[in-house]
VEXDO-865342 format. One line per 10 residues: for each residue x, y, z of N, C-alpha, C. Coordinates in nm, 2 decimals. Each point is the difference from the previous one (the first is absolute). Layout:
REM residues N
X,Y,Z,X,Y,Z,X,Y,Z ~ ...
This chain:
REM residues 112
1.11,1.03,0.01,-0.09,-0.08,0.09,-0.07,-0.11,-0.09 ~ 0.02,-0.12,0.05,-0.10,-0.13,-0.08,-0.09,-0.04,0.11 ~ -0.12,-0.03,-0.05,-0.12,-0.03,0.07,0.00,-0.12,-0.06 ~ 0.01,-0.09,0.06,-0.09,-0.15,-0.08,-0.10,-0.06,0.14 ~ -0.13,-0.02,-0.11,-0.14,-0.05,0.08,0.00,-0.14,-0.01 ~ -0.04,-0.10,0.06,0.02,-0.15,-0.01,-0.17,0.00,0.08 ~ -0.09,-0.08,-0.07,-0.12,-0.03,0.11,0.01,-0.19,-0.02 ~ -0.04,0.03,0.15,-0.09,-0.18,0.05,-0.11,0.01,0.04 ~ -0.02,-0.13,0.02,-0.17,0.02,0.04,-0.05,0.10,0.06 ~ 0.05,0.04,0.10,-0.03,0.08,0.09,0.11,0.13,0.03
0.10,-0.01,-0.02,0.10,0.09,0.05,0.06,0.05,-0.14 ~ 0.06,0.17,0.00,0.04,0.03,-0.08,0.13,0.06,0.02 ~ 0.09,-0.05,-0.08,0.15,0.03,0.07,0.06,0.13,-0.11 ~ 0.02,0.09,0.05,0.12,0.11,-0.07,0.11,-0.01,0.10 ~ 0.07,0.06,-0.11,0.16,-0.06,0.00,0.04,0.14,-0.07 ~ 0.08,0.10,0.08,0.05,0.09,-0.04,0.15,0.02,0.02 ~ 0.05,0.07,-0.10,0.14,-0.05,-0.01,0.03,0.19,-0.03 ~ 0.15,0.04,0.11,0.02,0.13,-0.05,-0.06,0.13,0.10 ~ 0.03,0.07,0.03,-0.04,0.10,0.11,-0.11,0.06,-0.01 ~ -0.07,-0.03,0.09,-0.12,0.12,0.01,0.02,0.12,0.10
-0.01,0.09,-0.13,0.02,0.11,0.03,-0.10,0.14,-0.06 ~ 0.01,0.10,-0.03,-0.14,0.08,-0.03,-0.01,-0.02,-0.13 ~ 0.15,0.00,-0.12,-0.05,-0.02,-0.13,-0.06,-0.14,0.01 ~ 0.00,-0.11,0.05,-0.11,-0.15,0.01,-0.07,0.00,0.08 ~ -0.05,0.04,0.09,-0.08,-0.02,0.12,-0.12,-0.04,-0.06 ~ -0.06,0.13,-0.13,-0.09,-0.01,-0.02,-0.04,-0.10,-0.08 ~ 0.09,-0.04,-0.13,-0.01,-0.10,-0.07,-0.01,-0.16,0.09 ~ 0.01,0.03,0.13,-0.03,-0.18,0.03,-0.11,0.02,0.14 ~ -0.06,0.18,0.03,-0.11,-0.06,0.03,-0.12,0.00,-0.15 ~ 0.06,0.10,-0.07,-0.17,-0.05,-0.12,0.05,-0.13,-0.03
0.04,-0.09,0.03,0.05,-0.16,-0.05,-0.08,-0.07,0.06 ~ 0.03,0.05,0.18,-0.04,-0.10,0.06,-0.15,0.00,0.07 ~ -0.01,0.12,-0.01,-0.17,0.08,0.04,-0.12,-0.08,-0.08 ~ 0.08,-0.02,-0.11,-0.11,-0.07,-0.12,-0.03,-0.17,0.04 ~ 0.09,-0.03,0.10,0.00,-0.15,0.03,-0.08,0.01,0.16 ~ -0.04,0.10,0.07,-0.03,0.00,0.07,-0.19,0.01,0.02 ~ -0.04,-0.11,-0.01,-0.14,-0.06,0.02,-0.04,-0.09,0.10 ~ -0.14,0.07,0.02,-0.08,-0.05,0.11,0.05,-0.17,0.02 ~ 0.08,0.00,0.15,0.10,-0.09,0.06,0.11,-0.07,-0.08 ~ 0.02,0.14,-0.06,0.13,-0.08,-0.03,0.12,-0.05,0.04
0.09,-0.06,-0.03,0.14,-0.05,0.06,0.11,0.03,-0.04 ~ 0.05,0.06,-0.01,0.14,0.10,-0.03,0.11,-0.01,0.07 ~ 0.10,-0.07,-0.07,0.16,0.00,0.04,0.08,0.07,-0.05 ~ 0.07,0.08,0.06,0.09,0.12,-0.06,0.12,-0.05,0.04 ~ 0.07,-0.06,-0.12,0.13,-0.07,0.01,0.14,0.15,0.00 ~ 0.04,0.06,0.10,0.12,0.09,0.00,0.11,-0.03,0.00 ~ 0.05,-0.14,-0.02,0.12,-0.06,0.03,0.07,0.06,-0.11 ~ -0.02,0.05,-0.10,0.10,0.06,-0.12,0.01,0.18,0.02 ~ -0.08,0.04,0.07,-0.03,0.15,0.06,0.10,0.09,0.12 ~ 0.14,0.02,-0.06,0.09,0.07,0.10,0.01,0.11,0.04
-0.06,0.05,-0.04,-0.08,0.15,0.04,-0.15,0.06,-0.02 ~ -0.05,0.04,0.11,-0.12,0.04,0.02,-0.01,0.14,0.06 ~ 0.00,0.10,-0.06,-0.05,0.14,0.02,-0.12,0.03,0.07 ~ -0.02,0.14,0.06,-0.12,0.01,0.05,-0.17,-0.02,-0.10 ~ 0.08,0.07,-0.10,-0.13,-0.06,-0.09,-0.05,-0.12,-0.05 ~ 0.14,-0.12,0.02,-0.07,-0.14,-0.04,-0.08,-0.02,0.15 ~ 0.06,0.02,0.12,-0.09,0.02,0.17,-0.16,-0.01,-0.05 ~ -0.01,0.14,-0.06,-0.15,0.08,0.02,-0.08,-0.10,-0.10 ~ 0.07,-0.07,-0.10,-0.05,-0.06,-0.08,-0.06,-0.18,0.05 ~ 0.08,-0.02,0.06,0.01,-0.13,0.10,-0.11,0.04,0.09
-0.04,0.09,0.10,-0.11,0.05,0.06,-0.08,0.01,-0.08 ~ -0.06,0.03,-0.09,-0.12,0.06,-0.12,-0.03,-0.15,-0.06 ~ 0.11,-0.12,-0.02,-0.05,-0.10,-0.06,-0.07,-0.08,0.16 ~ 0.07,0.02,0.12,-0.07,-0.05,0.14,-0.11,0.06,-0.01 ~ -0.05,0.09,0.02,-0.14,0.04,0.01,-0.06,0.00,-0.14 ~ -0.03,-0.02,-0.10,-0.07,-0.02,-0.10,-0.05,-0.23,0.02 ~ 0.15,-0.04,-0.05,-0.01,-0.12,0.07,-0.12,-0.04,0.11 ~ 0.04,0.08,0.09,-0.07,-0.03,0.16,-0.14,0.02,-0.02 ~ -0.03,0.11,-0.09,-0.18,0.05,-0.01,-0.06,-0.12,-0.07 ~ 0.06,-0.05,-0.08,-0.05,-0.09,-0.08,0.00,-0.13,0.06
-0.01,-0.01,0.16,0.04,-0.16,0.07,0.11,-0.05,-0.07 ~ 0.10,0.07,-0.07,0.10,-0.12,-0.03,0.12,-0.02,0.12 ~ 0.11,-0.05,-0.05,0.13,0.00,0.08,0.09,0.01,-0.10 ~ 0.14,0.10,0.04,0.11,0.01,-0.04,0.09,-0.03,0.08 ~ 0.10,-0.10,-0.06,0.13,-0.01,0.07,0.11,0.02,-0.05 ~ 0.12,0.02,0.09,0.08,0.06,-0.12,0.12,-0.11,0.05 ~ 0.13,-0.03,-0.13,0.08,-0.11,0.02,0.11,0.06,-0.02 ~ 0.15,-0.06,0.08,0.13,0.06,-0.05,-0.02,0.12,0.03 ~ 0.01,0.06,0.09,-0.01,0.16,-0.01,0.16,0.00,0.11 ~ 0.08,0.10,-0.12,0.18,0.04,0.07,-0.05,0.03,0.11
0.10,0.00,0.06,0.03,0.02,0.17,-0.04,0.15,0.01 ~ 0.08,0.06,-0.06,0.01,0.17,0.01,-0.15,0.05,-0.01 ~ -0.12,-0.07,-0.13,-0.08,0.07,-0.05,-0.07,-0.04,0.13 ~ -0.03,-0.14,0.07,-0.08,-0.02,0.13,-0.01,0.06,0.10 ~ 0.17,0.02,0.03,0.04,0.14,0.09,-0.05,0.14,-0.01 ~ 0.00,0.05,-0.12,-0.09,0.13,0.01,-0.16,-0.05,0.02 ~ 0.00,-0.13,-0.06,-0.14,0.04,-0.02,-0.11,-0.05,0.19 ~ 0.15,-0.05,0.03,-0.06,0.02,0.19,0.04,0.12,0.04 ~ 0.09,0.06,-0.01,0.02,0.13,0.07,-0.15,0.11,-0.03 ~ -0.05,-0.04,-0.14,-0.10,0.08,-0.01,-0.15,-0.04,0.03
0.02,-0.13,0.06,-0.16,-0.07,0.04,-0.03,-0.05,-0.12 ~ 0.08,-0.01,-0.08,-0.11,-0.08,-0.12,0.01,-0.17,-0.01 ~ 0.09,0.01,0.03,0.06,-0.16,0.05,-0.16,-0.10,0.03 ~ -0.01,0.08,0.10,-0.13,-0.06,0.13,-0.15,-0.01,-0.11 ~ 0.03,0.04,-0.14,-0.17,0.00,-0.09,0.05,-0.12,-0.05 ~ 0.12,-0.08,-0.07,-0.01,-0.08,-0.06,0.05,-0.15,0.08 ~ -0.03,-0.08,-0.09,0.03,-0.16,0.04,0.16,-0.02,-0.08 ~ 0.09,0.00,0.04,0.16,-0.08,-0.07,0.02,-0.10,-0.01 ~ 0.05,-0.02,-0.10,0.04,-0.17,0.02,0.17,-0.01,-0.06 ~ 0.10,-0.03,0.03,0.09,-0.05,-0.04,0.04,-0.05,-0.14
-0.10,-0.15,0.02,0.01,-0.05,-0.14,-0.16,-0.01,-0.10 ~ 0.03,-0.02,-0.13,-0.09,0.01,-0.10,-0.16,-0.13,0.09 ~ 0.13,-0.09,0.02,-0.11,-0.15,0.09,-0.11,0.05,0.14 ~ 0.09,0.12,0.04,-0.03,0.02,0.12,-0.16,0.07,-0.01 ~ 0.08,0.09,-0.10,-0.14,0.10,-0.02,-0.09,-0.07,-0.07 ~ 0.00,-0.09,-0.09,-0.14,-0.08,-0.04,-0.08,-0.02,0.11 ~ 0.06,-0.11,0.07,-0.02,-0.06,0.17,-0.10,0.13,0.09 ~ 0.05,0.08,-0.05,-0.04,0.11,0.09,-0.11,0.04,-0.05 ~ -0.02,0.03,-0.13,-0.11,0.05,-0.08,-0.14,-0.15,0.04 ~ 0.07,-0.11,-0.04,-0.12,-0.09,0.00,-0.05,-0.03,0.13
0.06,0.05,0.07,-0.06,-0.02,0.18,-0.08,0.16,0.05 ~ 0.03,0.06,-0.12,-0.05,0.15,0.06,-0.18,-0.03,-0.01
């Protein structure tokens, strides 16, 4: 699993590359937990992410609500077809904001 962090003024982009799954789940939420500050702006780039296990799921939920306490926003980008599909079959779909492209989700973050 590669985690790379990129910050801008305001927005902080990870970019993970490689499956999350239970041996990584945890390694990229203590990554990204640590980025998550009172209103922050968080883009979770998954376009290199072809598999997502239930434990990267619970992980993806735990970074929404930590996120969320803190007034920030997370959005997530590039997310495979398959991982979005479970992740509506299981209601989790409906906690976050998607975006398509890297542009999209900025757009999305700076109007949040």
């Amino acid at each position: 699993m590669d985690i790379a962090i990129s910050k801008t003024a305001e927005i902080t982009v990870v970019k993970l590359e490689g499956d999350v799954d239970a041996s990584t789940a945890l390694e990229v939420q203590e990554k990204v937990l640590t980025l998550a500050e009172p209103g922050s702006k968080i883009l979770l780039d998954m376009t290199l992410v072809p598999y997502m296990s239930s434990a990267g799921l619970r992980m993806l939920l735990s970074l929404y609500r930590q996120v969320s306490a803190k007034e920030g926003k997370l959005v997530l980008v590039g997310v495979a077809e398959e991982i979005k599909d479970t992740m509506d079959v299981t209601g989790f779909l409906s906690f976050f904001t998607t975006c398509d492209t890297l542009d999209s989700g900025i757009v999305a973050l700076k109007s949040a």
